[in-house]
Phi, psi and omega in degrees: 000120146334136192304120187292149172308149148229129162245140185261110205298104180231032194275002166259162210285352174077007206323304195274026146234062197005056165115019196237150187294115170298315157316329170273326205283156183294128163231088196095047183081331158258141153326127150326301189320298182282003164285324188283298186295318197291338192260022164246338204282322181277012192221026180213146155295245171314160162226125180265124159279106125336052193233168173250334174242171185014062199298304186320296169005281195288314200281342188287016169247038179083337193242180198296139160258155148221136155275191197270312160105218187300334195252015170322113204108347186241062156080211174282329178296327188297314156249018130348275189314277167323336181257344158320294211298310185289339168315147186239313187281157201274347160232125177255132150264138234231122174200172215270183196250334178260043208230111194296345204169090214264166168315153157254022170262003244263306186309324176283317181292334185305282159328305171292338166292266204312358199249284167335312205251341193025075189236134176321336171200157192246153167213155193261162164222114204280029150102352190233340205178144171294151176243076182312351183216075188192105183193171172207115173203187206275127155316014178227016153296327176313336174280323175306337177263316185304302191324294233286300168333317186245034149227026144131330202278131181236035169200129201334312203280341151315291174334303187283335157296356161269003190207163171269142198228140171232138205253133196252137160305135139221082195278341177274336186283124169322126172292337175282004183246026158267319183203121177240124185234016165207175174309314206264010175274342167313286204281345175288301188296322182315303182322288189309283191316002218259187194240029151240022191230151158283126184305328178292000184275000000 
């Protein structure tokens, strides 16, 4: 497989860190955004911002912005569904906007599960719980989530039951580097990042 489009999901409301675009806010001395973009740039073509806010933001690195558009509101598939549409390439990767420290394998090992199992879509599970929206699949899936989008279904893993999907362990990778959604998983990836702490606690 050819280095796959990525688009980085960054369309949430931030609600339990009351409201803030997560991605822009500083962590560990750097955006999350540019932590996330720095562990994707080498296993991706194009790179796609997915956001609803602060677009000038996102484009001042350079890359495609796109927002939810017509399925605005309706959840994470809605930007799926928008970084698809922007996609160029026959597999996309798909990963979150808030995540301090994704593999830098991620595309591959994704790709090889899904090419073994000859399954429409590979995801990662970090060893506690699947992370549905860290995934790899195919752009010609897009009509099929617009179906799916305007009769009602709004969450990735509904979605992914309509098609064959298969789930990749990285039971080694730290669970706090998928995702920080509250102050204290915030002050934990801060701690794990410092350069005196192992990224692996």
């Amino acid at each position: 497989m050819t280095r796959p489009d990525t688009v980085i999901l960054c369309g949430g409301a931030g609600q339990r860190l009351g409201g803030v675009d997560k991605p822009l806010e500083m962590l560990a001395g750097r955006p999350l955004f540019e932590r996330v973009l720095e562990r994707v740039a080498a296993q991706a073509g194009s790179i796609i911002v997915s956001a609803n806010r602060h677009a000038a933001q996102y484009a001042a690195y350079g890359l495609i912005v796109v927002d939810d558009g017509r399925h605005a509101g309706c959840g994470p598939l809605a930007g799926i569904a928008a970084g698809l549409a922007a996609a160029t390439s026959e597999w996309v990767l798909l990963v979150p906007g808030d995540a301090p420290l994704l593999p830098d394998d991620l595309a591959a090992r994704l790709d090889d599960a899904r090419t073994r199992e000859n399954a429409a879509i590979a995801f990662a599970d970090d060893g506690h719980g699947p992370q549905p929206l860290c995934c790899l699949l195919p752009r010609a899936l897009l009509a099929d989530l617009e179906t799916c989008l305007d009769s009602g279904d709004r969450t990735p893993r509904d979605w992914y039951a309509r098609h064959r999907a298969v789930s990749v362990k990285f039971a080694e990778w730290p669970r706090w580097a998928w995702s920080v959604n509250t102050p204290e998983e915030w002050q934990h990836a801060e701690l794990r990042l410092s350069d005196t702490l192992s990224i692996t606690e």
